[in-house]
ZAPALUM-395969 format. One record per residue: x, y, z of N, C-alpha, C, O in turn; residue in one letter. Coordinates in steps of 0.001 Angstrom, whole numbers, padded with zeros to 6 digits, always signed. Example, Ala and Ser with C-alpha at 12.3 -4.5 7.8 and 13.67 -1.06 7.14 Angstrom:
BEGIN
+013190-005690+007800+012300-004500+007800+013200-003300+007800+014236-003319+008465A+012850-002250+007080+013670-001060+007140+012900+000030+007870+013409+001138+008039S
// end
This chain:
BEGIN
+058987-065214-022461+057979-064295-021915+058119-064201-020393+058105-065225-019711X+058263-062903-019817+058346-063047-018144+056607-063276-017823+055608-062913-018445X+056766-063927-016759+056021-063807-016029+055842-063855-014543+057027-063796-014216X+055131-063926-013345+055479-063589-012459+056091-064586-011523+056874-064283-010623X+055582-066079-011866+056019-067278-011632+058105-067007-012036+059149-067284-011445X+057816-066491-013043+059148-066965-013642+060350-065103-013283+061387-064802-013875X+059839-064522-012487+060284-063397-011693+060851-063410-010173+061967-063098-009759X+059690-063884-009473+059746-064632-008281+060186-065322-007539+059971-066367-008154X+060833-065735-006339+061317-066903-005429+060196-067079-005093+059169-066418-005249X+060466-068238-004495+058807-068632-003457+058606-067373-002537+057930-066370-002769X+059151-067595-001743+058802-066414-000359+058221-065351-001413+057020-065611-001477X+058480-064378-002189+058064-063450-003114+056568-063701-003637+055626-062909-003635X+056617-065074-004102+055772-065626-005127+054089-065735-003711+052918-065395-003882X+054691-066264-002635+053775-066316-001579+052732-065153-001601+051506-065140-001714X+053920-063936-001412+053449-062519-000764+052753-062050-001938+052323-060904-001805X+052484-062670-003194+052336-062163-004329+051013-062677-004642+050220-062099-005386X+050791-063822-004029+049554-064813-004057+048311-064203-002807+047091-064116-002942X+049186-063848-001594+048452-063147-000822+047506-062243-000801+046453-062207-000165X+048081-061347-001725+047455-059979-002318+046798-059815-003276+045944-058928-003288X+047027-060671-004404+046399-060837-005719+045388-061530-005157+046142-061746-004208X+044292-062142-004810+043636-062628-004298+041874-061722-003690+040701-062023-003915X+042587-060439-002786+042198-059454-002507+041197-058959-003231+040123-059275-002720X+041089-058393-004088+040205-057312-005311+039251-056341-004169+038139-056285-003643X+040263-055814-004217+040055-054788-003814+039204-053599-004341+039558-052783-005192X+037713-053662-003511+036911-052610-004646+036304-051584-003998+035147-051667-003585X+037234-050282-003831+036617-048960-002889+035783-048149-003516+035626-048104-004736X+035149-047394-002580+034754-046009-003174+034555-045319-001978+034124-045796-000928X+035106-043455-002333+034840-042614-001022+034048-042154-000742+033383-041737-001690X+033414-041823+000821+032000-040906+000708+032195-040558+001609+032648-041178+002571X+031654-038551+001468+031780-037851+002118+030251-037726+002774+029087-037542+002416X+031226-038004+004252+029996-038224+005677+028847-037286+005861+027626-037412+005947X+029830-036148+005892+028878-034856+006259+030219-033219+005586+031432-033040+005692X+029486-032707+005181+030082-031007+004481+030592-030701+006145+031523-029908+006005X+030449-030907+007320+030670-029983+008433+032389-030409+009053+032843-031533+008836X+032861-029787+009502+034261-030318+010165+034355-029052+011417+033944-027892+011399X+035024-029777+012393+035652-029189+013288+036610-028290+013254+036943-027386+014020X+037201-028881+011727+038622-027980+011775+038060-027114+010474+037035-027324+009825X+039093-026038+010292+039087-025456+008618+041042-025201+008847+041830-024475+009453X+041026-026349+007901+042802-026535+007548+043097-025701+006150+042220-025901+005310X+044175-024790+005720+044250-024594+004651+044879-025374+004091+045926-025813+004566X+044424-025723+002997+044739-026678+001896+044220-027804+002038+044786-028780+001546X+042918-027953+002804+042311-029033+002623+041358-028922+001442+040545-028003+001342X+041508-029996+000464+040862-030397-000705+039219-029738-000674+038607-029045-001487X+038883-030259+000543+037347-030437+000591+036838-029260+000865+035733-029113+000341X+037364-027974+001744+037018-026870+001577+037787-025982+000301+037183-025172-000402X+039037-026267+000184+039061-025595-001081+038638-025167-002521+038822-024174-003225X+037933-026462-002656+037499-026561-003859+035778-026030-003763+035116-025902-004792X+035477-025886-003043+033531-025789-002009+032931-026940-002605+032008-026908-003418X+033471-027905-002182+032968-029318-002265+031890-029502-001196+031040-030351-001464X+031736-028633+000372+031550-028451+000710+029963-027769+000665+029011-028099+001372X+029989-027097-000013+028849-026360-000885+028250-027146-002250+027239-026729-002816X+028891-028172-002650+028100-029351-004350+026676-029947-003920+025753-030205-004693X+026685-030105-002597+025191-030918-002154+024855-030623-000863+025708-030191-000088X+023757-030794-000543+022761-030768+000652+022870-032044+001487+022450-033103+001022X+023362-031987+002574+023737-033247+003097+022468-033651+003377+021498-032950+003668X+022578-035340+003220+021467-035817+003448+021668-035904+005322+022693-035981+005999X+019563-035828+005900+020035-035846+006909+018997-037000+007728+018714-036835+008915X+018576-037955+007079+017814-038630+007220+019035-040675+007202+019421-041283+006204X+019156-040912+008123+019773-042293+008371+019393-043420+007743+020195-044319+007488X+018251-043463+007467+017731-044569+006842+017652-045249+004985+017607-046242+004258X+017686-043762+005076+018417-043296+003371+019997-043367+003050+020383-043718+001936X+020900-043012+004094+021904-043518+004579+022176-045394+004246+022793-046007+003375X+021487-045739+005251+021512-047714+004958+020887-048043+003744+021389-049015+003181X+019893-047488+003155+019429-047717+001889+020880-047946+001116+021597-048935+000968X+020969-046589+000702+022044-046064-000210+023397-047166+000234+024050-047624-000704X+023720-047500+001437+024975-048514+001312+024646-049836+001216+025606-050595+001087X+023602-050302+001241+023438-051715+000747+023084-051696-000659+023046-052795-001212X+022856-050811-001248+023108-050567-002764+024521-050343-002986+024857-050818-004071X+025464-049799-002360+027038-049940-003026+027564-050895-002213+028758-050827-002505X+027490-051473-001647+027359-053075-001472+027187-054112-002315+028088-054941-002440X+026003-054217-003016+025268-054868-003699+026718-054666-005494+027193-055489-006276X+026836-053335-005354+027495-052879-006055+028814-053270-006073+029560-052966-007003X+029176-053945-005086+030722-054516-004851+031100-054091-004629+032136-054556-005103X+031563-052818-003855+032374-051989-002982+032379-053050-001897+031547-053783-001364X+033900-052773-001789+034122-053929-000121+035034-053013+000772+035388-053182+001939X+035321-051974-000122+036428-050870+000941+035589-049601+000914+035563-049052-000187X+034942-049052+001826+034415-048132+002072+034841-047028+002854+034169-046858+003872X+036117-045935+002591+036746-044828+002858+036111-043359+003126+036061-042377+002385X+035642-043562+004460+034658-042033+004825+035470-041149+004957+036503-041339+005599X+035178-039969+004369+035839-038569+004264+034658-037565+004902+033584-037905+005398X+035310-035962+004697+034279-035327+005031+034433-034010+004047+034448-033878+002824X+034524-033237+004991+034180-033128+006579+035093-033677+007491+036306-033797+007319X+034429-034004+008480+034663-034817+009674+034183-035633+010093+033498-035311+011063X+034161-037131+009747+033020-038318+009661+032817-038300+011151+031611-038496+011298X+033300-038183+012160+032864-038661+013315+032190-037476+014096+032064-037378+015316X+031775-036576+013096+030596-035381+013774+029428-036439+013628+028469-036157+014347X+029327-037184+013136+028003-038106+012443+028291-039481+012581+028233-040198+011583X+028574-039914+013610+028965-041738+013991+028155-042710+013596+028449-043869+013302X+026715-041978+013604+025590-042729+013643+025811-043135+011614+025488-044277+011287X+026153-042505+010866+026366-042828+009850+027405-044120+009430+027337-045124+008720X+028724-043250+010596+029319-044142+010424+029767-045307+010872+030839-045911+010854X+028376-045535+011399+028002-047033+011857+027349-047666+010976+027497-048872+010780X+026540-046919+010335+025477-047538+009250+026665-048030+008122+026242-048681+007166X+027685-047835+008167+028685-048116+006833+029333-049173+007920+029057-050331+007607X+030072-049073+009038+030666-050327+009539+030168-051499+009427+030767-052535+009138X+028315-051252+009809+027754-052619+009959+027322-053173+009073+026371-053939+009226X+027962-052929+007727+027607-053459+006518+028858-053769+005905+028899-054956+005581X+029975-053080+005606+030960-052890+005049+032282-052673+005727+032303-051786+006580X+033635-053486+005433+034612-053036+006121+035610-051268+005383+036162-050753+004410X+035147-051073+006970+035136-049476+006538+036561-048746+007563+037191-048990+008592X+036487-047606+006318+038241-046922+006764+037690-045175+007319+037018-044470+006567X+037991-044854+008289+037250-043622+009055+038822-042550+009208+039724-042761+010018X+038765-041127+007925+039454-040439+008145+039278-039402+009294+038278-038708+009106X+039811-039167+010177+039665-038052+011196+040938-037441+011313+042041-037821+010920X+040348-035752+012333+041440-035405+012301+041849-035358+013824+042848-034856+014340X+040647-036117+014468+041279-037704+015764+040671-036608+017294+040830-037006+018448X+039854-034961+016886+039673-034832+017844+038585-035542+018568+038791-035763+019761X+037680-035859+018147+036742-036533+018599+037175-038101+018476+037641-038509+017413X+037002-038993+019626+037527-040556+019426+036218-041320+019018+035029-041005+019067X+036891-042458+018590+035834-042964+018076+035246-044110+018870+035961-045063+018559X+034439-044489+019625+034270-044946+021040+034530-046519+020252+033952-046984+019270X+035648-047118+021113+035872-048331+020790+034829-049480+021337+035034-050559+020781X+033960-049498+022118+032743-050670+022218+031685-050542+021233+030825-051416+021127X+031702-049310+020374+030850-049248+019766+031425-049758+018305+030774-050445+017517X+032739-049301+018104+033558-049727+016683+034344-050506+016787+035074-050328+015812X+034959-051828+017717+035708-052086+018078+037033-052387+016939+038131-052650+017429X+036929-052352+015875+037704-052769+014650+037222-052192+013630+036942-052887+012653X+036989-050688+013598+037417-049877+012437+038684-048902+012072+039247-048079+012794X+038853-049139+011189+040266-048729+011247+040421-047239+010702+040190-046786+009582X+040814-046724+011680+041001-045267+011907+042080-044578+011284+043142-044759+011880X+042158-043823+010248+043207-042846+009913+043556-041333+010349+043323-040615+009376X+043985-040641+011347+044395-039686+012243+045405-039205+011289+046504-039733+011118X+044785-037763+010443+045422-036779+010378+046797-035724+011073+046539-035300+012200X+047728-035436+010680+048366-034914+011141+049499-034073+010156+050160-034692+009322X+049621-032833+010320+049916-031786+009412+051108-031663+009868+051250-030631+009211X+052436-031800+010568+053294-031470+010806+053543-031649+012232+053006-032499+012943X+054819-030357+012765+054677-030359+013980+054081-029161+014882+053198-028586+014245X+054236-028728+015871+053433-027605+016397+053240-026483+015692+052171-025901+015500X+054244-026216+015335+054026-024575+014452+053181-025293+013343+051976-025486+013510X+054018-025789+011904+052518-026069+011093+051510-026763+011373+050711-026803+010437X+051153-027432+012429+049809-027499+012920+049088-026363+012818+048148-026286+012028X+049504-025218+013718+048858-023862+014702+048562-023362+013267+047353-023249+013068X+049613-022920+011860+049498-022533+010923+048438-022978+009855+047580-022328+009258X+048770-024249+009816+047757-024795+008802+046119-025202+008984+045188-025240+008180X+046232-025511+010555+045339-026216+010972+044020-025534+011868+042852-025887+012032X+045110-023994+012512+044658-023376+013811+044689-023561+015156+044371-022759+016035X+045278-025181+015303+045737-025614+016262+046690-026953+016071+047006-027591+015067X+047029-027108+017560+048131-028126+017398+046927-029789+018000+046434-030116+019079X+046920-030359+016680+045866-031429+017348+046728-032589+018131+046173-033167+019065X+047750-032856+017857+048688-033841+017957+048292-034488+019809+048290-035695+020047X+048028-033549+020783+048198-033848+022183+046635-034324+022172+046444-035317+022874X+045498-033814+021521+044632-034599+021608+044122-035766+020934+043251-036437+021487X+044524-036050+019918+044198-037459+019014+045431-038290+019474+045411-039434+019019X+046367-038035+020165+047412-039071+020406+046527-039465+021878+046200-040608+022198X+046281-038379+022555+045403-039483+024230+044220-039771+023575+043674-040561+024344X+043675-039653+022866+041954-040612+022002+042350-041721+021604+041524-042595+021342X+043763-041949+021461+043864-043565+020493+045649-044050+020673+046365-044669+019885X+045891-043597+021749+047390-044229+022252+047234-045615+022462+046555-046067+023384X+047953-046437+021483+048485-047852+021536+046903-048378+021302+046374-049300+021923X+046312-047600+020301+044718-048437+019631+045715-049091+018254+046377-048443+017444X+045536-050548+018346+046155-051344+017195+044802-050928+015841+045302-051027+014720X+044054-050723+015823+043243-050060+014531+043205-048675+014188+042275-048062+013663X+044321-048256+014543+044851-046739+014156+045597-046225+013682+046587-046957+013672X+045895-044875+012991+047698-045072+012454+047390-043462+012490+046326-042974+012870X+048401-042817+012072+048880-041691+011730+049112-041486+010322+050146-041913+009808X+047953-040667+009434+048605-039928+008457+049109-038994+008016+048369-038093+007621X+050506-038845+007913+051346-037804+008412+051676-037199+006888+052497-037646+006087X+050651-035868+006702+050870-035138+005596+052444-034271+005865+052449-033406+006740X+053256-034446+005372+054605-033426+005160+054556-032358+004329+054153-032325+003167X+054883-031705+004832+054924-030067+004117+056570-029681+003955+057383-030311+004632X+056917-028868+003247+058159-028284+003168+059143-027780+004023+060340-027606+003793X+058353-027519+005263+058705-026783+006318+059208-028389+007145+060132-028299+007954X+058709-029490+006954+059113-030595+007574+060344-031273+007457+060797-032235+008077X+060789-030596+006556+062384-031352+006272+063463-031559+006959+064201-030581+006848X+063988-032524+007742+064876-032301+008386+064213-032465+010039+064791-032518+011125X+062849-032513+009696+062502-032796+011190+061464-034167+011661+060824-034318+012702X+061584-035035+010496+060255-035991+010291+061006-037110+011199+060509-038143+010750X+061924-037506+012224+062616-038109+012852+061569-037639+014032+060944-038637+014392X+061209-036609+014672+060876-036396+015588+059486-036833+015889+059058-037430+016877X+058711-036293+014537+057657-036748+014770+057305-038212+014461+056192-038499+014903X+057923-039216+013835+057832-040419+013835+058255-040787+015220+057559-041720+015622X+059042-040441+016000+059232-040954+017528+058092-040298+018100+057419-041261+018467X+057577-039465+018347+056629-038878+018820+054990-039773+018741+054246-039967+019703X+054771-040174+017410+053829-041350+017250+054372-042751+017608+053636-043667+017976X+055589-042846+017486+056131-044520+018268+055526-044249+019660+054525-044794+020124X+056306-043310+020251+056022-043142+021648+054798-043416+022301+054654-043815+023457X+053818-043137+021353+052448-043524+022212+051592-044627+021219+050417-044753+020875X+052842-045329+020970+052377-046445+020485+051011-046836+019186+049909-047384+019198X+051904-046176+018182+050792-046218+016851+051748-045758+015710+052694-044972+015764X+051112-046645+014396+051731-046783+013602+051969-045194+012323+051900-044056+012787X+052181-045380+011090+052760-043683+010560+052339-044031+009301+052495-045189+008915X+051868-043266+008660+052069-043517+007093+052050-042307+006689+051187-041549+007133X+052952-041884+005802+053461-040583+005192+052934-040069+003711+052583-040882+002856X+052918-038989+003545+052236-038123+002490+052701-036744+002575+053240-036225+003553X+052444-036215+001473+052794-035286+001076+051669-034071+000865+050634-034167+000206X+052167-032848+001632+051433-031925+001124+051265-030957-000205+052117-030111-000479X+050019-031179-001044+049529-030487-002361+049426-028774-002024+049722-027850-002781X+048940-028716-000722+048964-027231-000913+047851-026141-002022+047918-025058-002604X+047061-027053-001857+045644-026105-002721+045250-024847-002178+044326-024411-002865X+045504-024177-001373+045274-023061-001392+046355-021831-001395+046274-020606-001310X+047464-022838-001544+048454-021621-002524+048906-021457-001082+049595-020472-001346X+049051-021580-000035+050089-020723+001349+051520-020712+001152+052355-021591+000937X+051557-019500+001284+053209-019331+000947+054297-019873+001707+054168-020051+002918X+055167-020100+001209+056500-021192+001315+055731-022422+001725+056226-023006+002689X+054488-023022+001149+054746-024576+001290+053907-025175+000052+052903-025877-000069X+055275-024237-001225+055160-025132-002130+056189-025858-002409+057249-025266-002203X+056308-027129-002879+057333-027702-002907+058179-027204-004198+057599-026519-005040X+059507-027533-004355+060518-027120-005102+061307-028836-005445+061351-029820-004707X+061699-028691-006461+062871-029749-006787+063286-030929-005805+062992-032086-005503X+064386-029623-005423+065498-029684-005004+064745-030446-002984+065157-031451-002403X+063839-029645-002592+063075-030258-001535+062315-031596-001566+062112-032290-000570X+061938-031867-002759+061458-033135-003380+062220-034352-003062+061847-035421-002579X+063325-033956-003429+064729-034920-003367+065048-035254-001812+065004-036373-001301X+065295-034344-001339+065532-034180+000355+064584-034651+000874+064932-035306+001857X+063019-034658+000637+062114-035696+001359+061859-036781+001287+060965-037269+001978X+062804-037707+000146+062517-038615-000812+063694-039457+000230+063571-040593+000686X+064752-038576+000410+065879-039262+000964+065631-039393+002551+066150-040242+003276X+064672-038316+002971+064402-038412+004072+063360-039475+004698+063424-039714+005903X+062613-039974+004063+061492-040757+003938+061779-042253+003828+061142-043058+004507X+062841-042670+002883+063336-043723+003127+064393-043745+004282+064689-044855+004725X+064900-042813+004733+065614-042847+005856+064732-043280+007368+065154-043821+008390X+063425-042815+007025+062519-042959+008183+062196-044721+008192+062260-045341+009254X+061909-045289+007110+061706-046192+006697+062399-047448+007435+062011-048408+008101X+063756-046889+006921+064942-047748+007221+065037-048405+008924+065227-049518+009415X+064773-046939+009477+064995-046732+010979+064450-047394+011323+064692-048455+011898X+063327-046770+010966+061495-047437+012166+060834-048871+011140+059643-048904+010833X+061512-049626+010846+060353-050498+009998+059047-051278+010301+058194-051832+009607X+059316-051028+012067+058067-051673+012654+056944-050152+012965+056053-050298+013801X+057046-049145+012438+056179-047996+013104+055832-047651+011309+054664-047519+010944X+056888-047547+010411+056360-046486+009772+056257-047526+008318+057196-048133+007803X+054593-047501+007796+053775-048193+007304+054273-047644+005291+053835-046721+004604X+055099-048501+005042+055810-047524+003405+056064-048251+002995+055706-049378+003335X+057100-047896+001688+058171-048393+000840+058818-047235+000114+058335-046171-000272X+060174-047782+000021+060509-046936-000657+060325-046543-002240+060608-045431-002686X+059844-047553-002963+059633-047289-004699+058059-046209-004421+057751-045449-005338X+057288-046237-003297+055948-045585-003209+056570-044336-002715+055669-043507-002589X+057816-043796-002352+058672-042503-001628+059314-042154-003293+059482-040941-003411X+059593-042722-004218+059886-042356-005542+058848-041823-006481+059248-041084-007380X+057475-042117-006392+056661-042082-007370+056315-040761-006757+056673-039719-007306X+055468-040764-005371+054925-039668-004741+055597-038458-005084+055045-037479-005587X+057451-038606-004643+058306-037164-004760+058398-036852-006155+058382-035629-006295X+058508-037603-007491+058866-037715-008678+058071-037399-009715+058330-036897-010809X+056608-037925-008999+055227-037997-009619+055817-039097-010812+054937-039350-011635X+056864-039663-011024+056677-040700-012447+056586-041859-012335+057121-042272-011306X+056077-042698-013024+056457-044592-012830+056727-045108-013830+055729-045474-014449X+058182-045434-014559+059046-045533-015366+059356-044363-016333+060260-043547-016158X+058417-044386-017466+059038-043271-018123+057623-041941-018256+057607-040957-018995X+056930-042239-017599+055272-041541-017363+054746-041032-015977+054625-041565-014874X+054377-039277-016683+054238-038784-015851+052537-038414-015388+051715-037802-016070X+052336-039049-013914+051227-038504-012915+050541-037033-013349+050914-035871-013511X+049600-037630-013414+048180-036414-014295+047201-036935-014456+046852-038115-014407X+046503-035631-014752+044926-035678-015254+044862-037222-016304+043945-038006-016059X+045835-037558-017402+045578-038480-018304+045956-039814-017417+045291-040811-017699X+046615-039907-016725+047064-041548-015929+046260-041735-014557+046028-042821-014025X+045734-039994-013902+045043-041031-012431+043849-042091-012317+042773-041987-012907X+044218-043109-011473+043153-044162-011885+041684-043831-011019+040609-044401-011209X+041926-042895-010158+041103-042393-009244+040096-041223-009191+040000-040324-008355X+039113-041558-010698+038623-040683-011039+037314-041451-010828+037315-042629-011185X+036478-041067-010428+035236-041213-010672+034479-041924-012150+034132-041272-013135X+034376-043107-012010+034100-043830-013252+033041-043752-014097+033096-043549-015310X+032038-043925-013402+030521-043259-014217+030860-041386-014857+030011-040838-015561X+031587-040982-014638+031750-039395-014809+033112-039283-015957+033694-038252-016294X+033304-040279-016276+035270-040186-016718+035075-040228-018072+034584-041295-018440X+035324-039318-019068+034932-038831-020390+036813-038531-020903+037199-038006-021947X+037333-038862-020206+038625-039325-020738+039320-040328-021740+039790-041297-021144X+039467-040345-022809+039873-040326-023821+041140-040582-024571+041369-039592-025267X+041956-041396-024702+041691-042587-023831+041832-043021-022558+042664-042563-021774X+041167-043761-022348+040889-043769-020496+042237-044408-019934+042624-045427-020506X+042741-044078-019224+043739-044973-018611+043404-046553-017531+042336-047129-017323X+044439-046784-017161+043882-048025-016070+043043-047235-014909+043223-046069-014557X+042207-048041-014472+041304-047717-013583+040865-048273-012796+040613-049475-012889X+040563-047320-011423+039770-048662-010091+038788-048423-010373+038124-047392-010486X+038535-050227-010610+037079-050720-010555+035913-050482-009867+035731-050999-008765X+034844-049532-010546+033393-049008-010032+034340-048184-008781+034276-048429-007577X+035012-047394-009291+035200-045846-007860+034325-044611-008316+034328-043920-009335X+033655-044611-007278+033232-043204-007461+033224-042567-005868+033161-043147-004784X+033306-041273-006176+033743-040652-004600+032327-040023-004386+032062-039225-005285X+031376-040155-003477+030538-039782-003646+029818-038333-002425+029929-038315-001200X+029273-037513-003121+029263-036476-001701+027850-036846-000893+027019-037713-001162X+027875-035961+000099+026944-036075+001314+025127-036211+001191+024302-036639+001999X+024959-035562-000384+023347-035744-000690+023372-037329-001160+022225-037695-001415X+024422-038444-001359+024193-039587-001870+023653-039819-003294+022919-040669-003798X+024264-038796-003717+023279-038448-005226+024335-037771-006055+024395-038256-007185X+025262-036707-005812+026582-036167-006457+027530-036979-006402+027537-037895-005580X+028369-036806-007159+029645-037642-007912+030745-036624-008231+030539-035881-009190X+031726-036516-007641+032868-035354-007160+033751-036225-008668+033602-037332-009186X+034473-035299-008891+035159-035813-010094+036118-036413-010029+036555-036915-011065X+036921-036618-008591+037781-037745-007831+038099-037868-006661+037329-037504-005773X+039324-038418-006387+039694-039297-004821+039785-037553-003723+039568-037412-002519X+040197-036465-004810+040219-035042-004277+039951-034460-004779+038788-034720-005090X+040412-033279-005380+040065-032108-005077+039313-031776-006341+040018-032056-007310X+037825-031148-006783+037501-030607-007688+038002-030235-008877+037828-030515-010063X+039011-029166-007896+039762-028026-008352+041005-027877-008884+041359-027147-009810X+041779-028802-008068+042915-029310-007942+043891-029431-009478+043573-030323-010265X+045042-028515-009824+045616-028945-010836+046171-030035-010819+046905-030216-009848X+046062-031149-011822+046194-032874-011296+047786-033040-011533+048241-034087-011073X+048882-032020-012295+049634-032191-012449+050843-031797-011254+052050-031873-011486X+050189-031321-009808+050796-030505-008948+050477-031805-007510+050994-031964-006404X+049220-032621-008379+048624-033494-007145+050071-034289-006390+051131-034707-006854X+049459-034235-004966+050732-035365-004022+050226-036170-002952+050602-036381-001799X+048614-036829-004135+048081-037395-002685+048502-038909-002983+048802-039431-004057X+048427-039489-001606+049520-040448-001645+048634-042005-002100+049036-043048-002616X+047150-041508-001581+046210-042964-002208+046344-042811-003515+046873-043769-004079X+045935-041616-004401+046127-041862-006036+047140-042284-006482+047136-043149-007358X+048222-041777-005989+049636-042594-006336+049955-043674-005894+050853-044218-006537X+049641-044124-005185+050066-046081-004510+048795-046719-005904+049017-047557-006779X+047476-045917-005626+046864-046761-006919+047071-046707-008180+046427-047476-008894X+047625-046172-008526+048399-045961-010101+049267-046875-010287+049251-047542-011321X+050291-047090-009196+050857-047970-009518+050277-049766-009200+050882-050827-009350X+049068-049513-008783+048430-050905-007976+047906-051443-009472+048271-052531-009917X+046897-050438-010274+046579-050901-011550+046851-050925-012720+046163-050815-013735X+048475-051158-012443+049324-050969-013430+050387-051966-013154+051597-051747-013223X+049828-053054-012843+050592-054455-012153+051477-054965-013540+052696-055106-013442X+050906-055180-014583+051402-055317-016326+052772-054553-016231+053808-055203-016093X+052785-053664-016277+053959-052775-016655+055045-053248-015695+056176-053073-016148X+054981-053898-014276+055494-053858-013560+056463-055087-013923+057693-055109-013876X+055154-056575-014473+056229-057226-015000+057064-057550-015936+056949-058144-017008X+058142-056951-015226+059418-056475-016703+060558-056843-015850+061447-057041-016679X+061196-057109-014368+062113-057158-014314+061771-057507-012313+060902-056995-011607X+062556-058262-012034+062055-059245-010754+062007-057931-009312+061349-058034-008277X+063046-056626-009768+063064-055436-009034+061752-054945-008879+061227-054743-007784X+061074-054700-010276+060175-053918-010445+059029-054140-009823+058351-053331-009190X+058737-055805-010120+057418-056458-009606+057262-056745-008073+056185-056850-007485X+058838-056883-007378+058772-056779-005673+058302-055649-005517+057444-055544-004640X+058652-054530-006225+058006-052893-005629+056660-052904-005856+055947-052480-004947X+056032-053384-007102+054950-053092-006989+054055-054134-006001+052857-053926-005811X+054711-055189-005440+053957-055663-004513+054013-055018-003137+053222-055145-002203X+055068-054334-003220+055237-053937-001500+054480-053016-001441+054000-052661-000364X+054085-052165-003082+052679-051227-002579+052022-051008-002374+051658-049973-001818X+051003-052658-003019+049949-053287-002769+049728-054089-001397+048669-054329-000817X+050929-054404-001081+050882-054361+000428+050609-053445+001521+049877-053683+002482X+051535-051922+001198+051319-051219+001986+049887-050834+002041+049362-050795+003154X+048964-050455+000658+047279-050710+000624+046896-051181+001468+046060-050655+002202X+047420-052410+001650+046332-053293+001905+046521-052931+003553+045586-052618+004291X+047816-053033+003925+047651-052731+005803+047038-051739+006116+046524-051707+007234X+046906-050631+005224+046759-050072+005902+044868-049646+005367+044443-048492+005438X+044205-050553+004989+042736-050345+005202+042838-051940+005709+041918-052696+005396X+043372-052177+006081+043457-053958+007347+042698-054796+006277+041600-055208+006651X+043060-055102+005094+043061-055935+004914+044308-057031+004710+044129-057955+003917X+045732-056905+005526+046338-057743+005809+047087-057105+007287+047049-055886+007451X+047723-057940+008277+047833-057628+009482+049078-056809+008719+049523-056998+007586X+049454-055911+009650+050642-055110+009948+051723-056275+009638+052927-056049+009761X
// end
């Protein structure tokens, strides 16, 4: 019978003990319906997720409501929006309870005496042109001076089609001002033409991605078996969908049979009272999805399958690693 003892070297077996340990128990909540930006193909306006509830606008109902998903065992608390940092005051009420992960799209900073160690995820759509295109502007010159060489920050660098062949630049571009990268892929929910992905581009970002990897291993926050699943959508002989994501909203999941699942997730919207049907998009055909948290967790709760062969089970730890750095629960 394998097992993981009997897969393992020590050094392996260490990094394996490290993480398993963890239990890791998130859920997302959206801060506030309002944002600074309107990006096409963002999940949250596409779908009028935006429009499901009445934001609550009362703070105290706010701290109520998170010492109840607290209480609830959530220990990773992932604010979305919107734009969580139109509303700080919220997302303080979640820091000072919970270690919490703050998506932005980094124009507004997040005043470090007040947060000194929340860990910040900074959006980023490409380079100047698909910025201006997707985004309406190029944010890159202002969220890089809000958080140059902030060690609780990183870059999440959605890739689009149009990026191929140029993701060298912008990984030096975030070295340069000193902050780390983690890569993803653009879904493209609102259909904009030429940035849907194809095959044959799949492949080329797949090769390109571990190439980034290779280069930068101290900047850019990956692995390569998590650059296979994302471009491939498969993990061994099964394919990423509506029937395998584990990132569905659990109280709501009438799925049949249910697949593996994160424990008590529910993504929750801005009245503190709706329950979005997952990690994205409403709307979203799940078989087209390329978001890169549902896929690192698919393969996170699907650790079993993994042990089959001493290859398999290093990958699935290096993914659970990459998790984990990058909501700090292990150093860089």
């Amino acid at each position: 019978m394998k097992t993981v003892s009997s897969l393992l070297d020590e050094e392996w077996h260490k990094r394996y003990k490290s993480i398993s340990k963890l239990n890791i128990r998130s859920s997302i909540y959206d801060v506030t319906n309002r944002c600074n930006l309107r990006c096409k193909g963002c999940f949250f306006f596409s779908s009028d997720e935006d429009k499901a509830a009445k934001e609550e606008m009362d703070l105290q109902k706010w701290e109520v409501f998170i010492d109840r998903e607290k209480e609830r065992g959530v220990n990773l608390a992932i604010l979305i929006g919107g734009e969580p940092t139109i509303c700080l005051d919220r997302v303080e009420a979640f820091y000072s309870r919970l270690p919490t992960f703050c998506a932005t799209n980094g124009l507004i900073k997040v005043p470090r005496d007040r947060f000194p160690h929340l860990m910040v995820g900074i959006s980023l759509w490409g380079d100047e042109e698909d910025e201006k295109l997707l985004r309406g502007k190029d944010t890159f010159p202002i969220s890089s001076r809000n958080y140059e060489g902030d060690s609780h920050a990183y870059y999440l660098y959605t890739i689009t089609p149009k990026q191929i062949g140029k993701t060298e630049r912008i990984v030096n571009r975030i070295r340069d001002v000193g902050l780390k990268i983690h890569m993803q892929l653009l879904s493209n929910d609102e259909g904009v033409e030429e940035f849907f992905w194809t095959h044959e581009e799949l492949k080329d970002i797949r090769a390109e991605m571990d190439d980034m990897l290779d280069k930068y291993p101290d900047v850019v926050i990956s692995s390569n078996y998590y650059h296979e699943v994302i471009t491939t959508g498969k993990m061994f002989d099964r394919q990423f969908g509506w029937g395998e994501c584990p990132s569905v909203t659990e109280p709501i999941d009438r799925r049949d049979p249910r697949p593996k699942h994160l424990m008590g997730f529910i993504r929750w919207a801005s009245d503190l009272k709706t329950m979005h049907r997952c990690c994205t998009s409403e709307t979203r055909d799940c078989s087209t999805c390329k978001d890169g948290a549902a896929h690192m967790s698919w393969v996170m709760v699907n650790k079993r399958a993994h042990i089959r062969s001493e290859q398999d089970l290093k990958n699935w730890i290096e993914v659970y690693e990459m998790f984990a750095k990058l909501y700090q629960f292990i150093p860089w």
